[in-house]
C-alpha positions, 0 to 999 in steps of 0.5 A, a space after each residue: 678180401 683180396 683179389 687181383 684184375 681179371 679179364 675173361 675166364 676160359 676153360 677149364 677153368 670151372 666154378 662150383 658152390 656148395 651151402 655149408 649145413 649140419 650135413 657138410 663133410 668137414 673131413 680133412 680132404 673135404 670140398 669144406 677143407 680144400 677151400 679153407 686152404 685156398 682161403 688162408 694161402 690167399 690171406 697168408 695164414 696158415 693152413 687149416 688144422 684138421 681139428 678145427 673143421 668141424 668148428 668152423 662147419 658149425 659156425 659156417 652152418 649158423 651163418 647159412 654161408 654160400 662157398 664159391 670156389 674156382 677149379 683148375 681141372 687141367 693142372 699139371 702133374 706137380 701143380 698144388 693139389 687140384 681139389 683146392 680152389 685157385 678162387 674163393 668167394 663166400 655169401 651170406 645174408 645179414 641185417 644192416 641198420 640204414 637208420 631210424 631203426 630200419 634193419 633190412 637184409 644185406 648180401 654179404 659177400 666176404 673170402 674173396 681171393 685169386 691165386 696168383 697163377 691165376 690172375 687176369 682170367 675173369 673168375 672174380 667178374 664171373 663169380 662177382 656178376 653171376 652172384 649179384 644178379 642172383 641176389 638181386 632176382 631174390 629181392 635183395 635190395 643191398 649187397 656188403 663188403 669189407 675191403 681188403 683192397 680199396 681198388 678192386 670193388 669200385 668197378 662192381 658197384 661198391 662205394 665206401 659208405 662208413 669209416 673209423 679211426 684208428 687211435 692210441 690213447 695215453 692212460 699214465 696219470 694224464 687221463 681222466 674223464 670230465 663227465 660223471 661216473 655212472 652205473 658200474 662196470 665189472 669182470 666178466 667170467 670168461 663163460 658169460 663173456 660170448 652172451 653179454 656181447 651178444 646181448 649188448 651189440 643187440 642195443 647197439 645194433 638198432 640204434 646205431 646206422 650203419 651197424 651190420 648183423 654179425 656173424 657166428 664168430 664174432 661173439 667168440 672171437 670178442 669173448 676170447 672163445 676164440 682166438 685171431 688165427 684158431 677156434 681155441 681158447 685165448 686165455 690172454 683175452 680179459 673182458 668187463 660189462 658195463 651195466 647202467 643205473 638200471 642194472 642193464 648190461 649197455 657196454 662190453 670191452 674185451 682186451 689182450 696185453 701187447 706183452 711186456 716186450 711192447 713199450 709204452 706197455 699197451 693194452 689193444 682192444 679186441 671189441 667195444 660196444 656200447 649202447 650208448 655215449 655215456 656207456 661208451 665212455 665209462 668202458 674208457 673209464 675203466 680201461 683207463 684205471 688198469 694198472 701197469 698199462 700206459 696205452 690203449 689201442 682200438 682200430 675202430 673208434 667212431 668218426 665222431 669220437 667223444 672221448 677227446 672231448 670228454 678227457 681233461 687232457 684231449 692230447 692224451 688221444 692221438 689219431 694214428 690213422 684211419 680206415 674204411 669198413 662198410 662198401 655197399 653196392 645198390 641193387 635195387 633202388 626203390 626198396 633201397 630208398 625207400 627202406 632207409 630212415 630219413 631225417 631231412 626232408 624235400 625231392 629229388 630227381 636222378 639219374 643212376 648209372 649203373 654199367 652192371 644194369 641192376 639199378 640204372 634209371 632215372 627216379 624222384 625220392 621224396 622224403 618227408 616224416 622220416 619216410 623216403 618214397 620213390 617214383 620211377 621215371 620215364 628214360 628222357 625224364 629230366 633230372 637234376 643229377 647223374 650219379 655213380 652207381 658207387 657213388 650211391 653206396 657211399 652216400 646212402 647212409 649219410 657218411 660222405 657229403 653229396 657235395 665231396 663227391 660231386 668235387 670228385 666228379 662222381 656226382 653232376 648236376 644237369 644243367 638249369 635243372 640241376 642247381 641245387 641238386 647236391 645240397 638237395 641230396 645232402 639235406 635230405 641224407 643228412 644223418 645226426 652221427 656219422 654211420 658206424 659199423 664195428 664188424 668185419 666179415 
């Protein structure tokens, strides 16, 4: 996502939204074709080929997705065409493991982008506010993003709440793995490619925290089906299955080759789900087996990576950076609470605050058994801590400590009442892994 500051919004500027179905008009000076041209102008692409409209309608159409876009109706006779947006902005409704489990709905908000001319107007603010309130009237207790730019979203809400690192493993004839081999992994034909990923980020999905529902195109980007700037074929685009002792497919890579003018000659990782640990590290088995290859890339390894630990030689991984994806914003915090899994127990009260209104209050959770209820309090009520509305995204799912936030000033304990509240949250927050979440959208 990209976006810019923003103030109050004036006329005549206006802001229409339309939901993409089997009906929508794709054609090339469609409303669907003018705000795919703002999109990619705005994330530097290139302009839309006609012949991938209807494309990326069906896929549009799949996602049930919600388009925002901006108008300038007093452009000047030589401006850009006036029928393509100056702001974008896209919804869509997709299921988040908050943990033991527990899928729930998650507003997804995605293509958000400000022309330059046109900073400073309020459009993000105004589409922004006017589409949370929306989803909060509908019940929906969470909203998501994945961030461009880290410095936009805070002011709405948005905490950070999972990370993943980016690492580049040496796969000459230093790597090797110190665990057993089991089951076996295979060359997917490029037809069964989309399905398998489809099937085995299913597994993937319940089991992990922090895991979000995916969205039409990522099982046709990750097969190849689809390349990174059209909806054609990527022929450079391998994939392999891993299948367990059962026979039951529970990994899936897919890669492309940097190319011979890249050296060391690297292999990047296009998706990697498994289902499991020991899964995991078997599509690392074979990925280190490829010949003529002497580094691996992936962007999304975990946090808690095991494959360092489970190489002979753990300096053949090297850490290269790292990288936020998941930024919730709480909307309702009763349901949000008490959907989520738990496994730690005890109480705690807080007050949350909240400029947007949406989740401000004062409540107590209880956890105990796995389960989280909570009880709203009265407004003088007191509490043993005050907490960034942001700052409950980021701890909701257990992948930042109470206790580093709180360092940072997002956290305060209230007085006498307060002692111990922090390590109250983070015991009752704690998670066995840190929250993981592979999709962007």
């Amino acid at each position: 996502m990209t976006e810019t500051q923003d103030s109050a919004a004036p006329s005549p500027l206006r802001i229409d939204t339309f939901t993409v179905t089997a009906d929508t008009d794709y054609s090339a000076d469609s409303a669907l074709a003018q705000w795919f041209e703002a999109v990619r102008f705005g994330f530097h692409e290139t302009r839309t080929e006609p012949e991938d409209l209807a494309t990326y309608a069906e896929a549009f159409t799949s996602d049930s997705r919600t388009l925002w876009g901006a108008y300038d109706d007093a452009a000047s006779a030589h401006a850009w065409d006036a029928s393509i947006p100056v702001a974008t902005y896209a919804t869509m409704v997709n299921s988040l493991n908050v943990g033991n489990g527990q899928l729930i709905d998650a507003h997804q908000i995605t293509a958000v982008t400000v022309r330059p001319t046109h900073r400073r107007r309020g459009l993000l603010r105004t589409m922004m506010t006017t589409d949370l309130q929306a989803a909060a009237s509908k019940g929906l207790a969470i909203a998501a993003l994945t961030a461009s730019e880290a410095t936009i979203y805070g002011r709405f809400g948005f905490g950070a709440a999972t990370f993943t690192r980016n690492v580049e493993v040496d796969v000459k004839e230093r790597f090797a793995l110190r665990t057993a081999a089991y089951g076996v992994t295979e060359m997917v034909a490029p037809a069964s490619a989309a399905a398998l990923s489809e099937q085995i980020f299913a597994r993937f999905h319940h089991v992990t925290t922090g895991s979000v529902g995916r969205q039409f195109a990522y099982p046709q980007r990750a097969s190849g089906r689809w390349g990174e700037e059209r909806p054609t074929e990527d022929k450079g685009v391998r994939a392999a299955v891993h299948y367990d002792d059962d026979g039951r497919p529970d990994g899936f890579v897919s890669y492309k080759f940097a190319g011979w003018g890249t050296t060391p000659y690297t292999m990047k990782i296009v998706d990697l789900v498994a289902a499991s640990d020991a899964a995991y590290l078997e599509l690392w088995r074979y990925l280190g087996s490829i010949d003529l290859v002497q580094r691996i890339t992936f962007d999304l390894a975990p946090v808690n990576d095991p494959l360092p630990w489970a190489l002979q030689d753990r300096r053949c991984y090297k850490l290269v950076g790292d990288e936020d994806v998941l930024w919730l914003r709480i909307l309702d915090p009763v349901a949000a609470l008490e959907a989520r899994g738990y496994q730690g127990a005890g109480t705690v009260t807080l007050e949350i605050v909240d400029p947007l209104g949406y989740a401000a209050g004062r409540f107590r959770l209880t956890a105990d058994n796995g389960a989280g209820s909570v009880a709203r309090l009265d407004d003088d009520a007191p509490v043993q801590l005050r907490v960034d509305i942001a700052a409950l995204g980021s701890i909701y799912l257990g992948g930042v400590p109470a206790q580093t936030l709180a360092a940072a000033g997002h956290i305060t304990e209230q007085g006498d009442e307060g002692q111990g509240g922090v390590a109250a949250v983070d015991r009752i927050f704690q998670t066995p892994t840190s929250p993981y979440c592979i999709t962007h959208f």
